[in-house]
N, C-alpha and C positions, 0 to 999 in steps of 0.2 A: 504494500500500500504506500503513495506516495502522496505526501499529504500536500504539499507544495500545488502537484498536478490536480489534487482532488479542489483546492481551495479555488484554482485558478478555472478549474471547469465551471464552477459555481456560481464565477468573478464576485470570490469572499475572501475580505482582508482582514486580517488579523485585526482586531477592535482593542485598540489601549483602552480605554475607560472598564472593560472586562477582565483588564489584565493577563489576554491570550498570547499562549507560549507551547504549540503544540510543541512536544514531544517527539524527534523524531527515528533516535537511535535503536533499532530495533532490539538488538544485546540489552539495554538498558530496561527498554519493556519487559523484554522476558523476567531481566532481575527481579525486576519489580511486583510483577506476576507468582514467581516464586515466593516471594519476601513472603508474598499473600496468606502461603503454605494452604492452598485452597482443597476441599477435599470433594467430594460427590455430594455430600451434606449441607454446604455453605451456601447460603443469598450470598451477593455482594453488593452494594449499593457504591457505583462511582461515581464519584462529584467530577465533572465537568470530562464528559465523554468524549469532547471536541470532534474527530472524524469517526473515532472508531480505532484510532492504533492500537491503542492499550486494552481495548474492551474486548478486542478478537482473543488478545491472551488469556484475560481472564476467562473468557466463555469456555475454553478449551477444558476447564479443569473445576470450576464452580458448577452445583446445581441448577443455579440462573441468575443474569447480572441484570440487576436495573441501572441502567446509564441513563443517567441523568446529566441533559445540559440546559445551559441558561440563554444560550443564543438559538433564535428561532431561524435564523439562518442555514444552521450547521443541520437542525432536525432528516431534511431529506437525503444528505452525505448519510449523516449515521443510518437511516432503513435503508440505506442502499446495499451499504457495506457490510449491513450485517444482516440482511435478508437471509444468508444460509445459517442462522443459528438459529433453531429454537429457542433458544433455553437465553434469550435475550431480551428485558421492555425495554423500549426506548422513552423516555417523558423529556417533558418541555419542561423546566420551570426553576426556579432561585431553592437554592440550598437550604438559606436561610429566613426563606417562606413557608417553608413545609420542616413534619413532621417525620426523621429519618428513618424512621422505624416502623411507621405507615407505611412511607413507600413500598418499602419489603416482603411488610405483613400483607397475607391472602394471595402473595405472588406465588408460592406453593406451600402447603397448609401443612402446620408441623402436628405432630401426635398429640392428641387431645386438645387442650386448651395452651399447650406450650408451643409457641414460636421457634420455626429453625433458628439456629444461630445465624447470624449474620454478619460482617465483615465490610469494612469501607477502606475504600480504594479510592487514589484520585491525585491529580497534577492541580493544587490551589491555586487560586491567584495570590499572588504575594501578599497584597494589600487587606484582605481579608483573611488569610491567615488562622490567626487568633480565633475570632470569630465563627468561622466554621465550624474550628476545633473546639472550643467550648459548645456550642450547638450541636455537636452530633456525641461527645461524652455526659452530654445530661438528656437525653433521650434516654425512654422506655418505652422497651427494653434495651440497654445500650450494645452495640457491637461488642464481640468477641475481640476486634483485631483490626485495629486504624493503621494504614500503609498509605503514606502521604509524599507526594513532593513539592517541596517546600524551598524560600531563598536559604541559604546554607548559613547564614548569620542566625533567622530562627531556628532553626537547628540546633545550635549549638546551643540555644537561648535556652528551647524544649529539654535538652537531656544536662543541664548546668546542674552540677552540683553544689552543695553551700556552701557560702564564700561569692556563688556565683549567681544567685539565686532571683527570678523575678515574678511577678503573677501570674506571666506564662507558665512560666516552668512547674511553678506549685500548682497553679490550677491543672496541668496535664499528669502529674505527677502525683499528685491525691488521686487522679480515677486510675491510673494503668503505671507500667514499665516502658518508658520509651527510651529506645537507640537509634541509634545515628548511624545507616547501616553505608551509605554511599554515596560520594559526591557527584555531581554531574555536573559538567562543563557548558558555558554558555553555547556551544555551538552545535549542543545537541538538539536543541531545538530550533523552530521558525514560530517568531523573527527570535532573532538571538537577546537574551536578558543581556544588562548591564552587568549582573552579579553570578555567582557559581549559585550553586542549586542542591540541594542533599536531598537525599530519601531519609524518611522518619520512620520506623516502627513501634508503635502501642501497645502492646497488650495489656487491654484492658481487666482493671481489677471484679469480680464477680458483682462484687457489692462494694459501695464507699466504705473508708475507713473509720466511718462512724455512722451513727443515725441518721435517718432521714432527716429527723427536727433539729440536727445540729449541726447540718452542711449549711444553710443559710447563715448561720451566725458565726461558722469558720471561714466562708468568702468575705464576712463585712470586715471581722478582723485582720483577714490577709491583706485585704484593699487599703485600710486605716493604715495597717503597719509600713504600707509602701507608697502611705499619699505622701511622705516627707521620706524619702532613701536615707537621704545622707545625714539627715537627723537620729540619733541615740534612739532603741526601739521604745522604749516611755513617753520620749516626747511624740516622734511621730504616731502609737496608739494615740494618746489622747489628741492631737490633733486633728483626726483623720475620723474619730468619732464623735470629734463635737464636745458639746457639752454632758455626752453622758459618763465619763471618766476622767479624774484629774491626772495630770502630773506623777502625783506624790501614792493615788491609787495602782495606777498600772507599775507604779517601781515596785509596790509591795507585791503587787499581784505576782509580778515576774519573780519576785525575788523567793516567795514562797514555795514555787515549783521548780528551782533550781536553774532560773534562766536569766544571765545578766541582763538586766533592763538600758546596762548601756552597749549593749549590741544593736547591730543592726540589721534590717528586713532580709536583707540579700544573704547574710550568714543563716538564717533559719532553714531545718529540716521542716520536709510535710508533718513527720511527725511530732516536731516542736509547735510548729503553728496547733496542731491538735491540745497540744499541754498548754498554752497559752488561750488556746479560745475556753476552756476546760474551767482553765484560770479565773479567766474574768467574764466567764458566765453570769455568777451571781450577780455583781454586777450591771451589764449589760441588761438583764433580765427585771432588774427595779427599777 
């Protein structure tokens, strides 16, 4: 498949404002495809299906891939190209309009009232990013197994450990295990990025690391801690949450759980932000 020829039959140009960057080394596919570790059992739901390069891989090896893209343009390339697969829907529509787990669910009906597992795949636009990836790790039921590429700076953001740490990386990092499995060059693609490019892998964790009724009130803490970076983590908590904790409260709070309060955001584990929202529960909650 040549995506160049397919773009140009179509007379369709890559669209900046979408942030389009097809994909075109086919080695690279296949990796990626692999990465997937896709089995007979697996949906897979791919964000931004563009021509079809990548989707043809995954069909070869998943139970069926909904490829999903956002240009209405591209829709009649992709049923062209992928006409010889069954086990392919093609949809129209924004990522983060819809329900990722919908799309998948009733595509083929799992044993009883349990949903197959299912798995996302997909070449992001840069710019959204983040976005997505919080969008399709808080979906229910969430994916088994996020296989993304991504600018190679988020990457390295995604799998940062502490010392290095930012609301990326915790937010990805509370739902799953993510690596950083392989770079790509700008010239793998059309039109070529300014920047390199990495593949990410997910695996996502079964269930959050804590409760349901206490994930809301560990994202507000993680956000407060990191509305002021370079500020001591006492002062950016209390700043970042307002008037409901002082200063002189979040030192003790910290101080009590064994976590210096003059540290800061980016030095914290997933599982220190848990001892700290833990912390100032009480708190937070009067």
């Amino acid at each position: 498949m040549q995506v160049r020829k397919l773009l140009r039959q179509r007379d369709v140009r890559p669209d900046k404002a979408l942030g389009q960057n097809f994909l075109l080394d086919p080695t690279i596919l296949e990796r990626i495809a692999e990465a997937a570790d896709l089995g007979s059992d697996n949906l897979v739901l791919e964000i931004g299906a563009g021509t079809g390069a990548l989707t043809t891989f995954l069909a070869r090896d998943a139970r069926h891939v909904v490829a999903l893209e956002i240009d209405q343009r591209l829709i009649p390339i992709l049923e062209t190209e992928l006409a010889g697969f069954d086990n392919v829907s093609v949809i129209q529509g924004d990522i983060l309009a819809l329900d990722p787990a919908a799309l998948v669910r009733g595509v083929v009906p799992g044993p009883g009232e349990s949903p197959l597992p299912y798995q996302v795949v997909g070449n992001l636009p840069y710019y959204i990013t983040s976005a997505i990836l919080r969008h399709v790790l808080e979906a229910d039921p969430r994916p088994g197994r996020i296989v993304v590429t991504v600018q190679r700076e988020v990457a390295q953001r995604i799998v940062a450990e502490p010392g290095h740490m930012s609301v990326l990386a915790v937010s990805v990092q509370f739902h799953g295990d993510p690596e950083l499995l392989f770079s790509i060059k700008p010239g793998s693609f059309y039109p070529s990025p300014d920047v390199d490019s990495a593949v990410v892998r997910i695996d996502v964790h079964p269930s959050p690391p804590v409760p349901d009724d206490e994930v809301d009130a560990f994202f507000t803490v993680v956000r407060a801690g990191f509305s002021q970076r370079r500020k001591q983590l006492h002062n950016s908590l209390s700043a970042g949450l307002g008037e409901r904790i002082s200063k002189h409260e979040a030192a003790e709070g910290l101080e009590e759980v064994g976590i210096d309060p003059r540290r800061r955001a980016q030095s914290l584990s997933v599982e220190e932000w848990i001892t700290v929202t833990r912390a100032l529960r009480d708190i937070l909650q009067s």
